[in-house]
C-alpha positions as CSV (number, residue, x, y, z in Angstrom):
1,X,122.8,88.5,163.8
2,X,122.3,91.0,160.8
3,X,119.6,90.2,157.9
4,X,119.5,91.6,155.3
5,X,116.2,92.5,152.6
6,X,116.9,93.3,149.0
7,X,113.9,95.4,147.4
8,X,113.7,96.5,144.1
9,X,111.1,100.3,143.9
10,X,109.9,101.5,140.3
11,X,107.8,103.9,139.2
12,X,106.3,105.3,135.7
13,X,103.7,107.5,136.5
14,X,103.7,111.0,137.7
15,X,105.7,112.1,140.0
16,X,108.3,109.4,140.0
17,X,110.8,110.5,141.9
18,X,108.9,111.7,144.6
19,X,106.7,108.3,145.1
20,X,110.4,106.4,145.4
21,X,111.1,109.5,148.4
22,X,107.8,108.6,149.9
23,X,108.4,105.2,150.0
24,X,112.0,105.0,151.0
25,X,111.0,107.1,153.5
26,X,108.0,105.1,154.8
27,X,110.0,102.0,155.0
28,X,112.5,103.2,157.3
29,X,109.6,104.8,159.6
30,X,107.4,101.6,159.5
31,X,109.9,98.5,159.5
32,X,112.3,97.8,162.3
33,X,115.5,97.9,160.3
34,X,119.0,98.8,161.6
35,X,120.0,100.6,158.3
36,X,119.0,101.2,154.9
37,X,121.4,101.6,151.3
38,X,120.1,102.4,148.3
39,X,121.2,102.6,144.8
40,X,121.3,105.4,142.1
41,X,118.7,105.4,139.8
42,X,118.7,103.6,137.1
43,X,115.7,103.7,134.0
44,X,114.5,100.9,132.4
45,X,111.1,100.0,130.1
46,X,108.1,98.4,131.1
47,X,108.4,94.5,131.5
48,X,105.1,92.2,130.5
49,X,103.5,95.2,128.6
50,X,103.2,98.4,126.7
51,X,103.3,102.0,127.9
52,X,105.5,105.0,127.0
53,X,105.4,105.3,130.8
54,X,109.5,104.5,131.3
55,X,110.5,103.2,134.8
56,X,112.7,104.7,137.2
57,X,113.9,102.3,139.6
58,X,116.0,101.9,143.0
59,X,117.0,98.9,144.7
60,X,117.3,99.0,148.6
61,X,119.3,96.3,151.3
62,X,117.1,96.8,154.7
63,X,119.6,95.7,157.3
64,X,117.1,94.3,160.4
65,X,118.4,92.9,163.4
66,X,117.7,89.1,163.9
67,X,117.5,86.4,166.5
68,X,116.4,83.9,163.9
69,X,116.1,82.9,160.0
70,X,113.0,84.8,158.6
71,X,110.5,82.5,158.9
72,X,107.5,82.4,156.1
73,X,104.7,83.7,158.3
74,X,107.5,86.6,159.1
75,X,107.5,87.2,155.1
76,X,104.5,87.4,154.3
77,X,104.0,89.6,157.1
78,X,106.8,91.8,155.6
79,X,105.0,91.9,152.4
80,X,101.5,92.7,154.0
81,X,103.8,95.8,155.6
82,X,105.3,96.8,152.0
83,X,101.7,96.6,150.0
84,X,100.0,98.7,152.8
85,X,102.7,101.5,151.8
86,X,102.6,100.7,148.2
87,X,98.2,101.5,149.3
88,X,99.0,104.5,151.1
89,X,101.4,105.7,148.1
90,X,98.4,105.1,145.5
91,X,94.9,103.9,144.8
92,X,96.6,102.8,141.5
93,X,95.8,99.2,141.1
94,X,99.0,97.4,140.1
95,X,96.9,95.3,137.4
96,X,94.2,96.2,134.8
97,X,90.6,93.8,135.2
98,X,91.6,91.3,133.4
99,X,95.0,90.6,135.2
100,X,97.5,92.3,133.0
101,X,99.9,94.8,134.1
102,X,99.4,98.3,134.2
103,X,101.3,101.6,135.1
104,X,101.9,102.5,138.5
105,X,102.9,105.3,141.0
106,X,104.9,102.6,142.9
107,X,105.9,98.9,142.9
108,X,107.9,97.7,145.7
109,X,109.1,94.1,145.4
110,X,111.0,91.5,147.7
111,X,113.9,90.6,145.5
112,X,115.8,88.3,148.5
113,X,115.6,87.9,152.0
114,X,119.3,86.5,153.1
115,X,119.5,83.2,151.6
116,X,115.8,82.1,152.4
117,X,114.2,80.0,149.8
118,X,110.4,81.0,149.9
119,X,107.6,79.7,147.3
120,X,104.0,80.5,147.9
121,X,101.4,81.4,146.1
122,X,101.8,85.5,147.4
123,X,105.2,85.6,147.4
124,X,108.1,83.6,146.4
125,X,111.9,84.5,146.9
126,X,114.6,85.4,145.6
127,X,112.8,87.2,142.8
């Protein structure tokens, strides 16, 4: 059985391009995943605050081979495995001190995980 992940990557700091490379490139090292698409890039402006910094963003479909549904633990664990990349990418936190968004070298989110429905308090899908 195929799954499939849907990730959205952004950046809108620095080197943008390059940070999307590195991270494209560390997901297909570090995840056990059959395949990998992307998208072209596509630009868009910061959402939930101000910057000049604009966004340049991918989405990616991970295709993993799969026994099973995802199940949460699975998830989460998939999302431990994505911010330790996002970390080794940049020391950038992803929020200022007093929880509002900030710019950032890279932000890699879950956007869907096949149909699974998935509400916690660290991550909830779709997105």
């Amino acid at each position: 059985m195929l799954s499939k992940v849907y990730l959205s990557l952004g950046s809108n700091m620095g080197r943008r391009k390059h940070f999307i490379g590195r991270a494209l490139a560390a997901l297909a090292c570090r995840l056990p995943i059959v395949s990998m698409r992307t998208s072209e890039i596509f630009h868009s402006a910061p959402q939930g605050y101000d910057s000049d910094g604009e966004y340049i963003n991918i989405a990616a479909v991970l295709t993993f081979t799969r026994q099973a549904p995802w199940t949460e633990a699975e998830a989460l664990a998939l999302l431990d495995a994505i911010k330790a990349i996002e970390a080794d990418i940049s020391d950038v936190p992803h929020r200022n001190a007093d929880g509002s968004y900030r710019d950032r070298e890279i932000d890699i989110d879950i956007i869907a995980i096949d149909d699974r429905h998935i509400d916690t308090p660290r991550l909830t899908v779709p997105h």
